[in-house]
C-alpha positions, -999 to +999 in steps of 0.1 A: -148-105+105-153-090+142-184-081+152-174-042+148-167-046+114-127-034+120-111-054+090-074-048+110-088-071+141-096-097+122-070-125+107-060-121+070-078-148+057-079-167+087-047-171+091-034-139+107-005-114+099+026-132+078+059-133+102+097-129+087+096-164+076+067-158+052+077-121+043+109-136+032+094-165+010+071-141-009+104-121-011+123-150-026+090-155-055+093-123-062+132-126-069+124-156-092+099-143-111+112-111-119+148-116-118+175-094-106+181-075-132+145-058-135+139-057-096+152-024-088+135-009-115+100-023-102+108-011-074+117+026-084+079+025-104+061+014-073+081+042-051+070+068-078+037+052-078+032+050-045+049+093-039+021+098-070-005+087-054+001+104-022+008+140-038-031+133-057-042+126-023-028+159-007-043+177-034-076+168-034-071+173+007-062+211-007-088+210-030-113+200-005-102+225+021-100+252+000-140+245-014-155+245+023-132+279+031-148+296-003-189+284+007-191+303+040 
């Protein structure tokens, strides 16, 4: 950890960002241990998980707006 506390200057667990070599091991693991066949449909759940939890997060943006606007 830096002295500034940033967590994106300092190495992932002292060894630093993972290249294309790495990205495409983990890739491979991934492959093995969940098999083609069930891939894309992990996939499709972490897209939908991932657009779900960006819609809660725009909402309770709205939410948050709208509060402050109502107080004054």
């Amino acid at each position: 950890m830096t002295t500034n506390g940033s967590i994106l200057e300092s190495p992932l667990l002292g060894f630093g960002m993972p290249g294309i070599q790495e990205l495409l091991i983990i890739a491979f693991i991934v492959l093995l241990l969940f098999g083609g066949a069930k891939l894309p449909s992990l996939m499709r759940n972490m897209g939908r998980s991932v657009t779900e939890f960006k819609k809660g997060m725009t909402n309770q943006d709205e939410e948050e707006g709208s509060g402050e606007q109502g107080e004054g």
